[in-house]
C-alpha positions as CSV (number, residue, x, y, z in Angstrom):
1,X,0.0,0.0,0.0
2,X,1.1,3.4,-1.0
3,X,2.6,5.1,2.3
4,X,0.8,8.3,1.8
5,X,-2.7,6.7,1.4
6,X,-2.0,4.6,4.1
7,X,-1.5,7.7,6.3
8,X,-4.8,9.3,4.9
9,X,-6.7,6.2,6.2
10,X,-5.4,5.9,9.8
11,X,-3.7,7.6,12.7
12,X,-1.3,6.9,15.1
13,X,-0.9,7.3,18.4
14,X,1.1,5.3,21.3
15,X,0.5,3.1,23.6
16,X,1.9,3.6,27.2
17,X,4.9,1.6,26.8
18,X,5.9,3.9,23.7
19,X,4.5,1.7,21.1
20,X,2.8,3.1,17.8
21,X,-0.2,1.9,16.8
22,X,-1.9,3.1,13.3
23,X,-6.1,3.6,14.6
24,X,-8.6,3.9,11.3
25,X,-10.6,6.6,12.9
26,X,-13.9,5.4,11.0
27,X,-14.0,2.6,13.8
28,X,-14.0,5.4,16.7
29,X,-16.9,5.5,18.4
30,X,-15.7,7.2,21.9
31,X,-12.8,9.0,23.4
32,X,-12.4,9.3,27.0
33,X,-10.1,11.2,29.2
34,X,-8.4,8.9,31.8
35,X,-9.5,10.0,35.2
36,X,-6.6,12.3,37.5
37,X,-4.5,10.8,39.6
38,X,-6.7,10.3,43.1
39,X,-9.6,7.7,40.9
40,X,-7.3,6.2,38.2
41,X,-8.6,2.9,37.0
42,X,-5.8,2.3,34.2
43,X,-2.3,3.0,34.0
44,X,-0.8,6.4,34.9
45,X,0.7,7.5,31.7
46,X,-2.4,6.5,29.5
47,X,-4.5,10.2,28.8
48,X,-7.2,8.9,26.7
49,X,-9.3,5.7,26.3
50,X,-10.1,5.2,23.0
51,X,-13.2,2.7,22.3
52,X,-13.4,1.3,18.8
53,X,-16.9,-0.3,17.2
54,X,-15.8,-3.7,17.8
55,X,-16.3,-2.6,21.4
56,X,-12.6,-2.8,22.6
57,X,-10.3,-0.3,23.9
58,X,-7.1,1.5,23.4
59,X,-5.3,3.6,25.6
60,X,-3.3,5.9,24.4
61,X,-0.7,8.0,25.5
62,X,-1.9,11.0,23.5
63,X,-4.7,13.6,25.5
64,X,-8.4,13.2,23.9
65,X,-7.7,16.7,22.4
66,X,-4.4,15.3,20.4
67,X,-6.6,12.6,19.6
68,X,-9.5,14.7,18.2
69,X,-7.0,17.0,16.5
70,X,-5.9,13.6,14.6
71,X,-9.2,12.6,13.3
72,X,-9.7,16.0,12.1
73,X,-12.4,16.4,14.6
């Protein structure tokens, strides 16, 4: 696949251990800010739950604004 149509169809953002992972934002259905520091229920560094239509998550590394800004939202 031709690198820049590849980058038209998806974004990337990073997981909390520094990995990238491409996200086709067509199957985003929700973002969600992680909760501060006194209620977190995931990991410290993740910023943003991402929640695809298959029904699983991401967490990403990236704010929900970043995120947004991505998607062209």
């Amino acid at each position: 696949m031709d690198p820049a149509l590849a980058a038209a169809l998806y974004i990337t953002v990073h997981t909390v251990d520094g990995l990238v992972m491409s996200v086709n934002p067509k199957q985003i259905v929700a973002l969600r800010d992680a909760r501060d520091a006194e209620q977190r229920i995931v990991h410290g560094k993740v910023r943003c739950i991402i929640t695809t239509t298959d029904g699983k998550y991401i967490s990403a590394a990236e704010t929900c604004d970043e995120v947004r800004k991505l998607i062209g939202d």
